[in-house]
C-alpha positions, 0 to 999 in steps of 0.5 A: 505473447509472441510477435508483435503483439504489445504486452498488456502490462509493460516489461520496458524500463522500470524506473518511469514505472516504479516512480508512478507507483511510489507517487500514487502510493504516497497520495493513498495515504490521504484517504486515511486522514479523509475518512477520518474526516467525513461524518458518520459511517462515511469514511466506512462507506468511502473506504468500502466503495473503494475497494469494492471498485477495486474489486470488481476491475480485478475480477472484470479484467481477469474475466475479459481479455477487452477490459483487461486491455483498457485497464492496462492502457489506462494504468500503463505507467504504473503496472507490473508485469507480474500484475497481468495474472495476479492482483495488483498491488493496489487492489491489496491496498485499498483491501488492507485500508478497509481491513484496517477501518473495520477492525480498529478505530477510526484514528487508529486506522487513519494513522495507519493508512498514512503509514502504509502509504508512506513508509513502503514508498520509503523503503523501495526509495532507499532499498533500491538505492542503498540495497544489494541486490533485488527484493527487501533490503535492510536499508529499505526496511530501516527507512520503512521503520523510520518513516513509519515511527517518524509519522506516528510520532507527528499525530503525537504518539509517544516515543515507545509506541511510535518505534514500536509501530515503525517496527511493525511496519517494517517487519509487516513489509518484509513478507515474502509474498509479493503485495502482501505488505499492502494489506499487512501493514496497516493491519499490523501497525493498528494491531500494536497501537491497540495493543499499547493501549493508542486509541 
């Protein structure tokens, strides 16, 4: 875009925004312990609907300059630039909550959720503090680790089941593909909490 035509989705200071994403991060981890909650198959339909929402906004504002546009106005503090063509992160979330649901057991799906929502904020709290440099850092994937490990020994986990998890998390958070971590971590947190028999 050229002139003084405003960029759907801001490219100004990061700061105000990255503060808005980790916060709604942090408070998608709610949903977890709420479909957990809801009786029946409500919190399939909870999480279902929810993403369903999700996406149809992706492909309504890709199709539709004027959607794309109120979209963007409405989460202005909280998108990317990079979100303008691709999918935005919190699309790729609510779809690895809903994964996550589907394929686990509820309270297995419902720690892991928490731990998504937690542990990311973590680690871009403390990699863009304490890392070098731009993308995933060692001291943002320690405090990924930690904050994962750290929850999952709060629902009384035991201790090798927690850190095996924080690990999971942690490494699930690495992936080189942006937003991806979104979806791979509740998915591969629930997968090690299978596998070491947290059901």
């Amino acid at each position: 875009m050229t002139g003084d035509t405003p960029r759907p989705y801001p490219a100004g200071n990061t700061a105000p925004r990255e503060d808005w994403r980790r916060a709604l991060h942090v408070a998608s981890s709610l949903v977890g312990p709420f479909a957990l909650w809801l009786p029946g198959r409500g919190g399939t339909a909870a999480l279902a609907g929810l993403a369903g929402i999700a996406l149809l906004l992706e492909v309504w504002r890709h199709a539709s300059p004027r959607v794309r546009r109120v979209i963007a106005a409405a989460g202005r503090p909280a998108f990317r630039p990079a979100e303008e063509r691709g999918i935005a992160g919190p699309t790729v979330l609510a779809c690895g909550y809903l994964a996550a649901w589907l394929l686990f057991e509820p309270a297995v799906a419902a720690a892991a959720i928490v731990v998504a929502g937690l542990a990311d904020p973590a680690a871009a709290l403390v990699g863009g503090r304490f890392g070098r440099g731009r993308g995933k850092s060692l001291p943002g994937s320690a405090a990924c680790a930690v904050a994962a490990a750290g929850v999952l020994a709060a629902v009384d986990l035991p201790v090798a089941t927690s850190l095996a998890g924080g690990l999971a998390a942690a490494l699930s958070e690495r992936a080189p593909w942006r937003g991806a971590d979104n979806a791979l971590v509740p998915v591969s947190v629930c997968l090690v909490l299978t596998a070491l028999g947290a059901v």
